[in-house]
C-alpha positions as CSV (number, residue, x, y, z in Angstrom):
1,X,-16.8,18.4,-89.6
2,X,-18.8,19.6,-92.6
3,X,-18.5,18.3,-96.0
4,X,-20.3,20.0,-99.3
5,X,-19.5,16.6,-100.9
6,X,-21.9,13.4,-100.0
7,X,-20.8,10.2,-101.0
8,X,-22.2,7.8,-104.0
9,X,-24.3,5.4,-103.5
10,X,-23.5,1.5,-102.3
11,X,-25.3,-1.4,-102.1
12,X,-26.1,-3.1,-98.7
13,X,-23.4,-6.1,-100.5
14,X,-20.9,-3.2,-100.0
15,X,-21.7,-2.4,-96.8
16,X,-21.5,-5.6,-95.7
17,X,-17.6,-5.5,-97.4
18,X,-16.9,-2.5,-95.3
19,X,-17.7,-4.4,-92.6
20,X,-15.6,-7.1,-93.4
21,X,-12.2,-5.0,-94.0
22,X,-12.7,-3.5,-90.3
23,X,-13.1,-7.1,-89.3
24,X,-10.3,-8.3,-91.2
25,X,-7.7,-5.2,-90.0
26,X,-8.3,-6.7,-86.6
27,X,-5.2,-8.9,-87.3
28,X,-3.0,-6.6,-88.3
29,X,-4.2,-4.3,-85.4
30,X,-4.2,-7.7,-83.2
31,X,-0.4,-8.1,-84.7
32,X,1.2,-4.5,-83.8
33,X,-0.3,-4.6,-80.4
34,X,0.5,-7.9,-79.1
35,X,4.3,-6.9,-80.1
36,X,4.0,-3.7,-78.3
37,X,2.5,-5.7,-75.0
38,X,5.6,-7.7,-75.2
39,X,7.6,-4.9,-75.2
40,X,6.1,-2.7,-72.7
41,X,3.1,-4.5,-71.1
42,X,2.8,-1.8,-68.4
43,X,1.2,0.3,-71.5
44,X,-1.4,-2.5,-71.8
45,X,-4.7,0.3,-71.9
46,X,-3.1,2.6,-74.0
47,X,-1.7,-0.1,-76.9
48,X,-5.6,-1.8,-76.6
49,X,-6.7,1.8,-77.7
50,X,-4.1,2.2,-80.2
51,X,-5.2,-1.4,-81.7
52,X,-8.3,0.1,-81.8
53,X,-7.7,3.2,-83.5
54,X,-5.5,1.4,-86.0
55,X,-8.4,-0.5,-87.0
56,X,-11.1,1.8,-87.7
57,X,-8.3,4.2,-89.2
58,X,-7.6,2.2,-91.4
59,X,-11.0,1.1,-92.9
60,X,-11.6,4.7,-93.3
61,X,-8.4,4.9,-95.1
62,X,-9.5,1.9,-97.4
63,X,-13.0,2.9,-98.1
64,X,-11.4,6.2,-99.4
65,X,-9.1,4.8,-101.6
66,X,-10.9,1.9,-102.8
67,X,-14.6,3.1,-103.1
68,X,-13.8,6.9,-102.8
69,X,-16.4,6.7,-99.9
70,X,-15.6,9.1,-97.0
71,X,-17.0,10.5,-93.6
72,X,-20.1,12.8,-94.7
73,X,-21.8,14.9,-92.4
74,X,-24.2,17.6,-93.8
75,X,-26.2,18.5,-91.4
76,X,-26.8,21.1,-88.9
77,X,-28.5,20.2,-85.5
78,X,-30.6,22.1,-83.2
79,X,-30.0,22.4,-79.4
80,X,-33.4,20.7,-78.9
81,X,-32.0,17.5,-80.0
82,X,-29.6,16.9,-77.8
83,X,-31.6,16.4,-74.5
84,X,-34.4,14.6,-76.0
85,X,-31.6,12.4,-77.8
86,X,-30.3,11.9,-74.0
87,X,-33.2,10.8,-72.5
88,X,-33.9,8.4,-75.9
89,X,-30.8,6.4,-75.0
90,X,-31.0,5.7,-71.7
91,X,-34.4,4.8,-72.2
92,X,-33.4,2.3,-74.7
93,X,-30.5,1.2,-73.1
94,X,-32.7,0.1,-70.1
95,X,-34.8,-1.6,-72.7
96,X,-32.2,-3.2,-74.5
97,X,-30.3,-4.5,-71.5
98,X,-33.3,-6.1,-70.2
99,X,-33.8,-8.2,-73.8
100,X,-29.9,-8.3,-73.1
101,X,-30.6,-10.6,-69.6
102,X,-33.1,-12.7,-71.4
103,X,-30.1,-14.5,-73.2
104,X,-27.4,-16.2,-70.1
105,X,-23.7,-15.0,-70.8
106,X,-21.6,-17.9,-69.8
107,X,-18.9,-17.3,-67.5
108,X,-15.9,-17.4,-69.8
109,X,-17.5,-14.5,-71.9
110,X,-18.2,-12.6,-69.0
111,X,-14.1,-12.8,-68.3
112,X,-13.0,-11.8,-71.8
113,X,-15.6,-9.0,-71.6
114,X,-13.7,-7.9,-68.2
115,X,-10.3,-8.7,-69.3
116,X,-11.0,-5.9,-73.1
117,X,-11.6,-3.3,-71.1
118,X,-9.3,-1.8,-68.6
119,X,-11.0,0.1,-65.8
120,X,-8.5,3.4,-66.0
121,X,-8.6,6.3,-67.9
122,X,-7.0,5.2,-71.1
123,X,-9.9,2.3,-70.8
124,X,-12.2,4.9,-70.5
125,X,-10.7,6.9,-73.5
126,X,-11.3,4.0,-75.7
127,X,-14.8,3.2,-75.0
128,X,-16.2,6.8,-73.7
129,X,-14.4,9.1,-76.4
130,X,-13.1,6.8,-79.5
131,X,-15.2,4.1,-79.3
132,X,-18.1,6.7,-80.2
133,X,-16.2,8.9,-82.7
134,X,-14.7,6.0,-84.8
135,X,-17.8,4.0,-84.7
136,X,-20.3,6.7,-85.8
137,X,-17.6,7.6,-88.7
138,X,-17.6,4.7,-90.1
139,X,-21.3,3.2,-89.4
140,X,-23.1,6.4,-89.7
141,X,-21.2,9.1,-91.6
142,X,-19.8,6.2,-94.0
143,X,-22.0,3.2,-94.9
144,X,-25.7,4.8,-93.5
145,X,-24.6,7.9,-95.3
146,X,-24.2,6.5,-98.9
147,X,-26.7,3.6,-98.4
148,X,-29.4,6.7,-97.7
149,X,-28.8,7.5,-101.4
150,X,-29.9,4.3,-103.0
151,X,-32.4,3.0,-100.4
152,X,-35.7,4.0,-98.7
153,X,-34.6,5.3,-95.1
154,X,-36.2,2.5,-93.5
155,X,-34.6,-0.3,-95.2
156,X,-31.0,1.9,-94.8
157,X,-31.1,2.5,-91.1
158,X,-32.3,-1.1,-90.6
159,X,-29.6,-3.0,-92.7
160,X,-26.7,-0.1,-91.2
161,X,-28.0,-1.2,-87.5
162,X,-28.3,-5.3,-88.2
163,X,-24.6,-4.2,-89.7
164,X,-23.5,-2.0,-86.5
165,X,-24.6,-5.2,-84.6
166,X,-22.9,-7.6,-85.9
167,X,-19.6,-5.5,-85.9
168,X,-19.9,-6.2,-82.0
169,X,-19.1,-9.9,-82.5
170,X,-21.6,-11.7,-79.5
171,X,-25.6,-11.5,-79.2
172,X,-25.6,-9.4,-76.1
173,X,-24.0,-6.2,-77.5
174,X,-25.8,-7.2,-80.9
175,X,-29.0,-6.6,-79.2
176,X,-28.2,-3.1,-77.9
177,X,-26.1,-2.0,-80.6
178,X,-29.1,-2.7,-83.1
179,X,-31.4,-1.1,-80.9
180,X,-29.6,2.1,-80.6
181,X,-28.1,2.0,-83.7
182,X,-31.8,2.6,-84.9
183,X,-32.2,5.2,-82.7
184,X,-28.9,7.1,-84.1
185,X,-29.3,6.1,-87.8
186,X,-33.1,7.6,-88.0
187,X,-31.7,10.5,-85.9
188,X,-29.2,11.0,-88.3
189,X,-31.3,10.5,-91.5
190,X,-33.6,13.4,-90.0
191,X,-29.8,15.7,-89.2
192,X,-28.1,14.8,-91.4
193,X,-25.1,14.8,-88.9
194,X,-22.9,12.8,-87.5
195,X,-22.9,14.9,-84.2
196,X,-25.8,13.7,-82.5
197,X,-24.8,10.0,-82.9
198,X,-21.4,10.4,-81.5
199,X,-23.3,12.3,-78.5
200,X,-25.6,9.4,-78.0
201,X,-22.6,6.5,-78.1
202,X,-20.9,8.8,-76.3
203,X,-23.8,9.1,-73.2
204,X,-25.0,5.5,-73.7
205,X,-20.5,4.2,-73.6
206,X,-20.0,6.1,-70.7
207,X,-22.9,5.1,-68.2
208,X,-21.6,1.9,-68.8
209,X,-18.2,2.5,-68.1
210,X,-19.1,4.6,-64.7
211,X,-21.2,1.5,-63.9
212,X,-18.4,-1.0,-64.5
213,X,-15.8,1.0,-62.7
214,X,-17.5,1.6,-59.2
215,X,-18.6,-1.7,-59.4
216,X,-15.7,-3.3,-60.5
217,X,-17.2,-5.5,-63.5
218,X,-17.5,-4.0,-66.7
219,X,-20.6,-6.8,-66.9
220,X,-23.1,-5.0,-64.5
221,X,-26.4,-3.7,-66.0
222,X,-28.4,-0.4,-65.0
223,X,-31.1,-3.2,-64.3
224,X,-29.4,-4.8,-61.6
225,X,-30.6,-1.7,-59.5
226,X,-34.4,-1.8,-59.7
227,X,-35.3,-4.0,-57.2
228,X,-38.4,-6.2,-57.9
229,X,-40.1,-7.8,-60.9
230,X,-42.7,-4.7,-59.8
231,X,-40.2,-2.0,-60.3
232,X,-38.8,-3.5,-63.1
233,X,-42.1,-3.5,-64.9
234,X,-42.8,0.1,-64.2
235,X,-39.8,1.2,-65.3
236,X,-39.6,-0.6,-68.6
237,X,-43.1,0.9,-69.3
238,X,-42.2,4.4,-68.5
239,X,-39.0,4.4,-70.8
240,X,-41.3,3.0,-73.6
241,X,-43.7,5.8,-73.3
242,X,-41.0,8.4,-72.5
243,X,-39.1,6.9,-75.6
244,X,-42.2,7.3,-77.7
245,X,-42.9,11.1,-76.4
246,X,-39.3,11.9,-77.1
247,X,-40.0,10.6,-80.7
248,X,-42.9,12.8,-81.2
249,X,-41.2,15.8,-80.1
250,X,-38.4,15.1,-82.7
251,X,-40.9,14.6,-85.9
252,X,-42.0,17.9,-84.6
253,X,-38.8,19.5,-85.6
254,X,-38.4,20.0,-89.3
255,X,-35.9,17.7,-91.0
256,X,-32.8,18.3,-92.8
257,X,-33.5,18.2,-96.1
258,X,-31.5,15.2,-98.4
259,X,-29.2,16.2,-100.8
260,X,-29.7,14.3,-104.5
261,X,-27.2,11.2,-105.3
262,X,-24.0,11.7,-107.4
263,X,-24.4,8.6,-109.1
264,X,-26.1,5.4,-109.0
265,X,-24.6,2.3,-109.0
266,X,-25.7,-1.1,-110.7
């Protein structure tokens, strides 16, 4: 998936548009699947991934025509990468799920949670394989991608996670989703490549999903193993230091350099 072309700038107003049209195709999406449960609700994993593709499809498909924005990936990664980007996430989603526990998820969110995600392999294809590819096409290779050209990469990867986060719809996965979505948009400011995102979503997607489906809830937490406040502690500490060694090692390895903008846009 390499592109010679990278997109035009956008604004963080635009990005913020993008993430209203996938928002907004959830209806349609919402509309061809409920009519295909009715018909065959024996299918009802595969039509809830098919609702899902349908939607980030067809913002892609939007964004292209509209805003001639598309999927850019430039970069390429170095082996290296890939284990330190490993141990990065599960540190962080250890991290992030304990900030997660801070906030109470009432009951009836914990059953629609359970009820969106079907514990069989179609339910793992949508959150372990597509879940990761659609999502770091659109939030990385799309709107990161083009707001890298107009803004520092601080203020990009910030404003593409807060944006990443609030795609989830609900403060729990907002939390973690703007944590790692950090992680992934300053790992892919430094690649330049999609890859390494969709390898993170798709570690961080499927721990989850091996959690939830030996222990029957799609709600329980990495956390809820440790043991003790003691444990906990010590744990949470070492994947803050283990997080900041990984970083180190990556600044280590030279970056990809940026490519000059097409255009800029008032």
């Amino acid at each position: 998936m390499e592109n010679t072309i990278e997109n035009s700038p956008i604004s963080i107003g635009r990005a913020f548009a993008i993430l209203g049209i996938l928002l907004a195709l959830t209806i349609p999406a919402s509309i061809v699947t409920a009519a295909l449960l009715k018909a065959a609700p024996a299918f009802k994993s595969w039509i809830t991934m098919l609702g899902y593709v349908l939607q980030f499809a067809g913002t892609i498909a939007v964004v292209y025509f509209v805003w001639n924005l598309r999927v850019t990936d430039l970069g390429k990664i170095k082996l290296v990468l890939f284990p330190l980007a490993l141990v990065i996430t599960f540190s962080l989603s250890i991290i992030s799920e304990s900030l997660c526990s801070l906030i109470p998820m009432p009951d009836f969110v914990a059953r629609i949670f359970n009820e969106a995600i079907s514990l069989d392999f179609a339910g793992y294809l949508t959150v372990g394989i597509a879940a990761p590819v659609l999502e770091e096409l659109v939030f990385r290779g799309i709107i990161l991608a083009a707001l890298l050209h107009r803004y520092e990469p601080r203020k990009a990867i910030i404003w593409s996670a807060v944006i990443f986060g609030i795609a989830h719809l609900n403060p729990w996965q907002f939390i973690a989703a703007f944590i790692i979505g950090c992680a992934i948009g300053w790992l892919f400011w430094r690649t330049r490549s999609i890859w390494i995102g969709i390898f993170m979503h798709w570690a961080n997607n499927t721990v989850g999903f091996i959690l939830g489906y030996y222990a029957g809830d799609m709600n329980v937490s990495v956390t809820d193993y440790f043991g003790g406040p003691t444990n906990y502690a010590i744990i949470l500490i070492v994947c803050a230091i283990v997080t900041f060694g990984c970083v180190k090692a990556i600044q280590r390895i030279p970056a990809a350099e940026p490519s000059e903008p097409t255009m800029t846009e008032g």
